[in-house]
N, C-alpha and C positions, 0 to 999 in steps of 0.2 A: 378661410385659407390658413394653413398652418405655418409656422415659421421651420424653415429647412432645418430639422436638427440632422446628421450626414455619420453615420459609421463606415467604416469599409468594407465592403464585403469582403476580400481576402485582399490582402498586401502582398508587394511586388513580390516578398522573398517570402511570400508561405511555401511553405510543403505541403503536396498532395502526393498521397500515395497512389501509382494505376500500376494494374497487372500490365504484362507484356502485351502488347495490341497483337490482336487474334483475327486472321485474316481466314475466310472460309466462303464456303459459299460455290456456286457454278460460275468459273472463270469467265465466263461469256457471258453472264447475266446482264451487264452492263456495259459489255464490250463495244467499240462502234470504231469496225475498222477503215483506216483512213481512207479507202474507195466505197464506204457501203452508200450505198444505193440511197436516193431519198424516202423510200418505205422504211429501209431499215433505220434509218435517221430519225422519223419519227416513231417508231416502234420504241426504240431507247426512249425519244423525249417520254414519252408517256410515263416511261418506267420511273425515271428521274421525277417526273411532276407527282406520280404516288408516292414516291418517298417524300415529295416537298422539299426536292432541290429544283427551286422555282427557276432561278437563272439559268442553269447548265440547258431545262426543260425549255424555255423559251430560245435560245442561242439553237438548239437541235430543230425545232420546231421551222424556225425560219429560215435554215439553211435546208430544209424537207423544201417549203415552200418556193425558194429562190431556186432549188431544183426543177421547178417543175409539180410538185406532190399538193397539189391546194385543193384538197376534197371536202366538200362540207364537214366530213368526221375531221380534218388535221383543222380547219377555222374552227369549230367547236372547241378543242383541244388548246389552238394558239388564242383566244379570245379569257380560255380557263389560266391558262398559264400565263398572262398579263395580267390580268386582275383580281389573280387570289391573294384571299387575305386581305387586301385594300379596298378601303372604302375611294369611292373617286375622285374624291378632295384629295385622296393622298399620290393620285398619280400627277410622275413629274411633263416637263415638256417632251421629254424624249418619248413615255408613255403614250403621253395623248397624243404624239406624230404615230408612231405605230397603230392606235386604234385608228390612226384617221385611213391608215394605209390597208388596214383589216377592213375599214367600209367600203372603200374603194373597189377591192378587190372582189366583193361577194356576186355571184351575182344572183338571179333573182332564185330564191328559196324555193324549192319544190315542197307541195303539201308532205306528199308521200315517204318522203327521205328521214328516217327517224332522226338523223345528227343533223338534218336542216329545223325540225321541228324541235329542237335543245337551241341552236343555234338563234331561232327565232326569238324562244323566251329570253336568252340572254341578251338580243338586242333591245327586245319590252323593258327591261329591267335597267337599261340605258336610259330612255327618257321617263322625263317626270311625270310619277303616279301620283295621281289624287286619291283622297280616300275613295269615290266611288269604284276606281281601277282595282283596288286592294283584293279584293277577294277573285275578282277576274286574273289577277298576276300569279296567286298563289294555286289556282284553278290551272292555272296552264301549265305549271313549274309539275304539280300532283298528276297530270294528264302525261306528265313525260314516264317513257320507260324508269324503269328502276335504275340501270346506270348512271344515264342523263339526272338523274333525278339528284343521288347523291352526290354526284361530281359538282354542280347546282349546290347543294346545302351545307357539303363538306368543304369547298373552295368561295362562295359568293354570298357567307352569312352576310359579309356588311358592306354589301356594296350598294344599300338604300338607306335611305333617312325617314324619321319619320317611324308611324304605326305600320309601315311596312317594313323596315330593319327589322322591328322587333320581335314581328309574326315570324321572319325568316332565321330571325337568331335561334328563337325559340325553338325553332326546328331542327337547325343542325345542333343546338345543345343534344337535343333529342335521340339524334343520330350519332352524337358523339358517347353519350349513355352507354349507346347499344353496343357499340363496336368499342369500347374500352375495353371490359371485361370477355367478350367475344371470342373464338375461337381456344378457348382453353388458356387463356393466356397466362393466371395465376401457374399452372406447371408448364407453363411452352418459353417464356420469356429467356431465364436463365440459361435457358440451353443454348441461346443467339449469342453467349458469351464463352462458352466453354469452347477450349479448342478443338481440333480432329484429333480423335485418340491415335494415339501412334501404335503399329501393329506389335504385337507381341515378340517377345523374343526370349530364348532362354539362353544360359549357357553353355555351351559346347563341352563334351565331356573331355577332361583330360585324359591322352591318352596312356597306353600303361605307362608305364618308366619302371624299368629293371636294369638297373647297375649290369655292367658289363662283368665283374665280376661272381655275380650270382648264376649267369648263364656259364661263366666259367667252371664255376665249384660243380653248377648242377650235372654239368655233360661230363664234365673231366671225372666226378665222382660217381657218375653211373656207370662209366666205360669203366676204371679201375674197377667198380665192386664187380660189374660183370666178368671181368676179367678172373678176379679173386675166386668167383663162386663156379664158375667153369673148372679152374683149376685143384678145390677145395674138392669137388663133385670127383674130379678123378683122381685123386687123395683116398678120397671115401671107399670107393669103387674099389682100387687097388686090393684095399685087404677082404675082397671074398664077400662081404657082408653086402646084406641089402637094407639092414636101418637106418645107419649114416645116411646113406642115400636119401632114404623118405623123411628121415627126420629133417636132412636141408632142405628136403623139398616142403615141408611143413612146415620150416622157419620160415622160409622164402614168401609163403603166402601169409602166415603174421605178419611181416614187416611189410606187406602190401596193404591188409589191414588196416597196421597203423598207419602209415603213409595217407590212407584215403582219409580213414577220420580224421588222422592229426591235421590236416590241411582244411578239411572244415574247420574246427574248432578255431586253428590261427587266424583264419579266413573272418569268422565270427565276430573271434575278439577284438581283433582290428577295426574290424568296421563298428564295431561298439562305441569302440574308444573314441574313433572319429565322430560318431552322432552326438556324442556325449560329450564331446569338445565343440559339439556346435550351438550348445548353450548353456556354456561358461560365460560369462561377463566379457565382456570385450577388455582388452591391454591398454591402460590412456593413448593415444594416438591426437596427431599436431591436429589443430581444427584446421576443415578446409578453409580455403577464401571468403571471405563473405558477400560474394555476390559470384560466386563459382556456380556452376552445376550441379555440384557435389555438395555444395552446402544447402542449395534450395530442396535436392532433394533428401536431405536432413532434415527437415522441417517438414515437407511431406509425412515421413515414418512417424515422427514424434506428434504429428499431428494427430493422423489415426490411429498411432499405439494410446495417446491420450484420450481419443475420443469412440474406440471401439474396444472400453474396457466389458471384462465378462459382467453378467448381471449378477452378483450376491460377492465381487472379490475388490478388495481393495485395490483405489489405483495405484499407488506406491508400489503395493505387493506382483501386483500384474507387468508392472513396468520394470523390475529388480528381476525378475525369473524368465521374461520374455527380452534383456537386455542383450543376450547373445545371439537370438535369432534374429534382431533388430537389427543389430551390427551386420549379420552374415546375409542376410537382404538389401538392404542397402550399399552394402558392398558389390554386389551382385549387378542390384542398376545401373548405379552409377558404373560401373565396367561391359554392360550392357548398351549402352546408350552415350554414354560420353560424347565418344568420338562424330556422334554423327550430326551434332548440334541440333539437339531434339528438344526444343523448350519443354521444363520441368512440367509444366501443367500440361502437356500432353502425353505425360506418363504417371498421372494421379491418380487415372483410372488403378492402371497395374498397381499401385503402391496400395490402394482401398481394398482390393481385391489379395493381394497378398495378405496384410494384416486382419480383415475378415475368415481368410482360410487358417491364418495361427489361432484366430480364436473362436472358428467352428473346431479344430483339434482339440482347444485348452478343454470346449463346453462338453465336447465329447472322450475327454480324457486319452487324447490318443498321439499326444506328444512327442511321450515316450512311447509309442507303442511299438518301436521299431526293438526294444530291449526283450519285448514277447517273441518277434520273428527275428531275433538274431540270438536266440537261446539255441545253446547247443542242442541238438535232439538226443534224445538216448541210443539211436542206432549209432551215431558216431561216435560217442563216447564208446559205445559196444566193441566197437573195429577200434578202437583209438586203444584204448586201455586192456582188451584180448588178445588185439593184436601181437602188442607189445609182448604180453606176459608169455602166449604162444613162441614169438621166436626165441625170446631168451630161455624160455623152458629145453626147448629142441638144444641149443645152440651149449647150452650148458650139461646135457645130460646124453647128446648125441654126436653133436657135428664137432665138436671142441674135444674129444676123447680121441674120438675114432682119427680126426688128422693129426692128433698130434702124436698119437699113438703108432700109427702108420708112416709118417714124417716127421719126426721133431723136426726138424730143421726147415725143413719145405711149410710143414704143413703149419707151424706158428707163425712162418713168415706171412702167410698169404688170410690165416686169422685176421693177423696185426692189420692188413693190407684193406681185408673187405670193408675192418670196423674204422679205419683212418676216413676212408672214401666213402662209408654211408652217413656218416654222420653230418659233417658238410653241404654234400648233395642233396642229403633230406632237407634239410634245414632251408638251402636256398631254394629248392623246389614247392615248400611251403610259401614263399613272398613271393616267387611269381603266378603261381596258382591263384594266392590272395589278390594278385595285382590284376589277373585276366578276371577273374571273377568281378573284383572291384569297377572295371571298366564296365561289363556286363551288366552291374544294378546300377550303375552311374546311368546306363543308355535310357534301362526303361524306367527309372524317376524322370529323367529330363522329356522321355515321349508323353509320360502321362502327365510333366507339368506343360508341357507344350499342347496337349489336348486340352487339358483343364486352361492355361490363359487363353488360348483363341476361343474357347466356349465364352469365359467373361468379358472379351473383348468384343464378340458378335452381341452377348446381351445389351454392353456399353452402345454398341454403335443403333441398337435396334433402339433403345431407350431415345438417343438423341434422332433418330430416324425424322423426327417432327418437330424441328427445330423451325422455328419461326423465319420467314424471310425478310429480307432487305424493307419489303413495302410493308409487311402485315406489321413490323416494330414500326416503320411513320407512320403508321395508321391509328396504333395504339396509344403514341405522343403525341401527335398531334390532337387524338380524342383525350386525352387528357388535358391538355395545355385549353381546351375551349372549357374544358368541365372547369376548370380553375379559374380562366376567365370569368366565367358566370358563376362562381362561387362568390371571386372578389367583387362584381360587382353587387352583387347581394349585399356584401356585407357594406361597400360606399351606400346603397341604397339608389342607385343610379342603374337606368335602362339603358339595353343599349345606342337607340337612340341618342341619348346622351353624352352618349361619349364619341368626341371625333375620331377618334382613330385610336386603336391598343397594337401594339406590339410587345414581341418578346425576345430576348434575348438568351439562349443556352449556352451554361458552359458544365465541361463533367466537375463535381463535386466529391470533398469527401476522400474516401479508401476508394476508387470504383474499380471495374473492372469493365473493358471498350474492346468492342468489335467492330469488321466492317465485310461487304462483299469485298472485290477485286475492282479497282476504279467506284467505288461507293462510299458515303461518308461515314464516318467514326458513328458508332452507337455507344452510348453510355449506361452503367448501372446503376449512377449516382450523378442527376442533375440541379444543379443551380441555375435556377431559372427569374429572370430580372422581365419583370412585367411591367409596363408604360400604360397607364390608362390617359388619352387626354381629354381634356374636359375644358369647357367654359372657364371655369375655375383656375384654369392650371394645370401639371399635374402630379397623376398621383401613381407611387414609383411602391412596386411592392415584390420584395424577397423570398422567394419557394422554394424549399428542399425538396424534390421531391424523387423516391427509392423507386424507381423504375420498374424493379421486379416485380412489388407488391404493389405499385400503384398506390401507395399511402404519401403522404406529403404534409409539409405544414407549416407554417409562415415566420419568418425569422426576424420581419424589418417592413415596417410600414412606414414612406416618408411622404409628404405632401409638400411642392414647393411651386412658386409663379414661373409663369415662362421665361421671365426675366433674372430667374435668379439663375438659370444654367451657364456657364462662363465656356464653357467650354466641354468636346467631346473629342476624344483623339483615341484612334490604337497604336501601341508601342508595339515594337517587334516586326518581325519578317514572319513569311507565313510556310515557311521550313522551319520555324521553330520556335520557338516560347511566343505568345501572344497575348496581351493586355490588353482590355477594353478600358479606359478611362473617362468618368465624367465626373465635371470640377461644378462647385456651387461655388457662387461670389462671396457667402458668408460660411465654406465649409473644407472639410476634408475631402482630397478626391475619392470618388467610387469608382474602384478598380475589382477588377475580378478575371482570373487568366481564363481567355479564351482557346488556347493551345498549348500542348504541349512539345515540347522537342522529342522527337525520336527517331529511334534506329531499327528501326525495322528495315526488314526485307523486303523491297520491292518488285515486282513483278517488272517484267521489261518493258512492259508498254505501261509504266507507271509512271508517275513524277509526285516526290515528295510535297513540293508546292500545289499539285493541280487537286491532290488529297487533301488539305485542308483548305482549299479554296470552295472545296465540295461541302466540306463538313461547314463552316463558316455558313456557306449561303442555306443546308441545311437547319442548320439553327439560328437563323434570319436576321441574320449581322448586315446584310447591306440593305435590307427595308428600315431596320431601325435606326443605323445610322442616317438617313437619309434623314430621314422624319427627325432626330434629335439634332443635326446640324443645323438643319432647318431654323430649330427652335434655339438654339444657340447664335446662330447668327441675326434672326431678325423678331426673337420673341415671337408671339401671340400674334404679329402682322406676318409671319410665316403662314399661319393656316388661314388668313382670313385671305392672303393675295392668291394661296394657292386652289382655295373654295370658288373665287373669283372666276380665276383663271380656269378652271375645269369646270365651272356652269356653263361659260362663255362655248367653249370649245364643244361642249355636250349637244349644248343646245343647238350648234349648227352642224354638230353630225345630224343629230335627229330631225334635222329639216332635208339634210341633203336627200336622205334616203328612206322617205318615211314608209315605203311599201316590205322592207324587208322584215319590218317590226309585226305586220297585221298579221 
């Protein structure tokens, strides 16, 4: 035996880092409404007993039964959910009045009934097997359907003593093998943690905005020029001639000319300017909060601008030139989303997907390529700079002689008058054309990025399409948790036989990040897991990390100590919020390690922050082990030999009351 040396696993005031708890799943999956039926009663239990929430699964199960619902399949089920995981030494008084009450109630077993013929072997496995029964036990357990079978090897490895424990361990090891890595679980895991992508959205376009004075200038200055050139025309007219005449009328279409292409051109430049202002460096600006919306999704951008740099360019270089569109994206979300309290990681998607599209542009050089389509064409230079040259041609060699010739007075007035009022008028009639136009490519960027995000948000959603459920993640830990078992026993060198009874303890670990159904407990992606092996000996207390995702793990703290040296076992805390496990050695430091954390999450209305970690607790099987370590705390090593006693005693005269249900 070794002497207790004792570290902590984590102290009161560590810090552990967790993502915001990710609630997802079919809101009914575990639902059980306060009139349901006792089918539906038991339907839940079963759900709750694959996940290996043992308690909630037996409380469901009996209240099916006291309804009325007691069919060989709900005793099969209620006989699983009493004594999983426990060896029969470890059931208490309360336990062994229930099974007394589970014998009572059966009555005589029909061959035919395949849940009577599970129900049978689990009463065989009730009374004491000799070695010649061995092979006939394990004969009838292999004759059951496949269900029956693994419900049997996944839940009753250690509920015999003896070359028969071990035939039986050895099998749900076995079983635990298969279904670890099972179902894809290396790519299916992490997606039980990822939130529901929040649906796309873009920004709305601004609409024009045209100063009130530009509509002024434009209309006031096309009514005076028309006015002018009305009056210029019958000037013209006047004196006899008919060049004057066509020469205005040949300025008249220049200056529409220019008009059309100058208004491209302004149109052009404008919008250049703005592209090209949208990756300039950003202006310093106050950091947001630090624990804002705005700041987490800071960290997002910065994450996959850092981590989606192009293949062959520098990340400095890539981060210094993509600075401004960094800013003008981010800016964009975060005014996108704010308002409607949309936790950050459920817009990571968008954020991966936006910086991938900057740098399928950088890869295909097409950044700038907006400088290629907003190059003036040469036709409107054509109109833009012909135009021009046409009417001042006309206007200087025609229309400007003949009226002033015909009217000095008149006819320079109304000159003065056209060129006062076209000037103006054009001018403003350029920024609002620029302005309608502007709105116009504003609309169809925003349709083709609203096509393009709902296309990556359908790829995102079809990706996680096969996201792992509620049972198939306790299926997966709990086949881990037995592979580790029978690792550490490997390396004590101890069968299971051997050992009276093991228990575990879970708590998250680490950086993790935790999800859950709706009314289902907390999953983790970082567990610390406290394993109890007891033994003859004493015993012997060993520390697992172990990465959930990957299914890799590895041991941090092996302690060996007598039944007598544990002083004590307490949890500190309420179970709304922060929780402590503590266990004190008489010659040692307490082992603490937080079992909860406090949170604020959104609750569902038929929820209770308490009845959530009461779920998650008995999920990671805080009230078998406390029991078992009280136990040993209060009465040492005479804990398990009165409680062996007491549950021979009791066994023994089940299996006399009723010995025809066993045959």
């Amino acid at each position: 035996m070794t002497t207790p040396t004792v570290t902590n696993v984590a102290q009161g005031d560590a810090h552990v880092d967790v993502q915001a708890g990710v609630v997802h799943g079919d809101i009914n999956f575990y639902g059980v409404a306060p009139d349901a039926s006792p089918e539906e009663q038991f339907r839940n239990a079963v759900k709750y007993l694959r996940a290996r929430v043992c308690d909630e699964a037996r409380t469901l199960i009996e209240k099916a039964v006291v309804g009325g619902y007691a069919t060989t399949k709900v005793q099969f089920f209620r006989m699983i959910a009493l004594l999983s995981g426990r060896t029969l030494r470890q059931l208490g008084e309360e336990e062994l009045d229930r099974l007394e009450a589970i014998y009572a109630s059966l009555p005589d077993l029909d061959e035919h009934d395949e849940w009577a013929a599970g129900l049978r072997v689990i009463l065989r496995l009730l009374r004491p097997i000799g070695t010649s029964e061995k092979d006939a036990a394990i004969k009838g357990i292999d004759a059951l359907r496949q269900c029956q079978r693994d419900w049997i090897y996944g839940h009753l490895e250690a509920l015999l003593d003896g070359a028969m424990q071990d035939e039986m361990w050895k099998r749900a090891v076995a079983l635990a093998q298969e279904r670890r890595t099972a179902n894809d679980r290396s790519n299916r895991v992490w997606k039980f943690f990822h939130p529901e992508p929040a649906q796309p959205r873009v920004r709305q376009v601004r609409p024009a905005a045209v100063p009130f004075r530009d509509w002024l200038r434009a209309g006031a200055g096309a009514a005076l020029f028309t006015l002018a050139v009305i009056e210029l025309t019958v000037v013209a007219a006047a004196g006899g001639e008919l060049h004057p005449v066509f020469g205005l009328l040949a300025g008249l279409v220049g200056l529409a000319a220019f008009c059309i292409g100058g208004a491209d051109r302004h149109y052009r430049k404008a919008r250049l300017r703005a592209k090209d202002g949208e990756l300039l460096p950003p202006r310093q600006r106050r950091e947001a909060p630090p624990d804002g919306f705005a700041r987490k999704v800071d960290r997002l951008f910065n994450r996959y601008f850092g981590r989606y740099v192009p293949r062959g360019t520098d990340r400095a270089y890539w981060l210094e030139q993509t600075a401004g569109i960094r800013r003008r994206l981010r800016d964009e979300v975060v005014e996108l989303y704010r308002e409607q309290r949309i936790d950050a990681e459920r817009i990571a998607w968008l954020v991966r997907y936006l910086v991938s599209d900057v740098r399928r542009q950088w890869d295909e050089d097409m950044l700038t390529a907006y400088r290629h389509e907003l190059r003036v064409p040469t036709r409107s230079t054509i109109l833009h700079v012909g135009g021009l040259a046409l009417f001042v041609v006309t206007s200087i060699y025609l229309v400007v002689p003949a009226a002033v010739l015909a009217a000095p007075l008149h006819g320079t007035a109304w000159l003065l008058l056209a060129g006062a009022s076209a000037v103006p008028a054009v001018r403003s009639s350029f920024r609002i054309v620029a302005e309608r136009r502007r709105v116009a490519a504003d609309e169809a960027e925003r349709d083709a990025e609203r096509l393009a995000r709902w296309a990556a948000y359908e790829r995102w959603r079809h990706k996680l399409s096969d996201r792992p459920s509620d049972i198939q993640m306790a299926t997966w830990l709990e086949s881990d948790r037995k592979v580790l078992v029978d690792e550490v026993m490997q390396k004590y060198r101890l069968r299971p036989s051997q050992v009276i009874a093991h228990t575990f303890l879970e708590a998250p670990a680490g950086s993790y990040k935790r999800a859950r159904y709706p009314r289902g407990p907390w999953r983790y992606s970082q567990y610390q897991l406290l394993l109890f092996l007891l033994t003859d000996d004493g015993v012997r207390q060993v520390n697992i990390d172990l990465d959930f995702e990957t299914a890799e793990s590895h041991t941090n703290q092996r302690l060996n100590y007598r039944y007598d040296a544990v002083a004590a076992v307490r949890i500190d805390g309420i179970a709304a919020q922060r929780q402590t496990f503590e266990l004190t050695l008489i010659n040692g430091d307490p082992i603490s390690i937080p079992l909860s954390e406090s949170s604020n999450e959104t609750l569902r209305s038929d929820e209770e922050q308490t009845k959530i970690t009461e779920l998650s607790l008995d999920a990671a099987g805080l009230g078998h082990t406390l029991h078992v370590l009280e136990g040993i705390a209060a009465e040492g090593k005479e804990w398990i030999r009165h409680r062996r006693k007491r549950a021979d005693e009791r066994l023994s005269n089940l299996a006399s009351t009723r010995p025809r249900l066993a045959d």
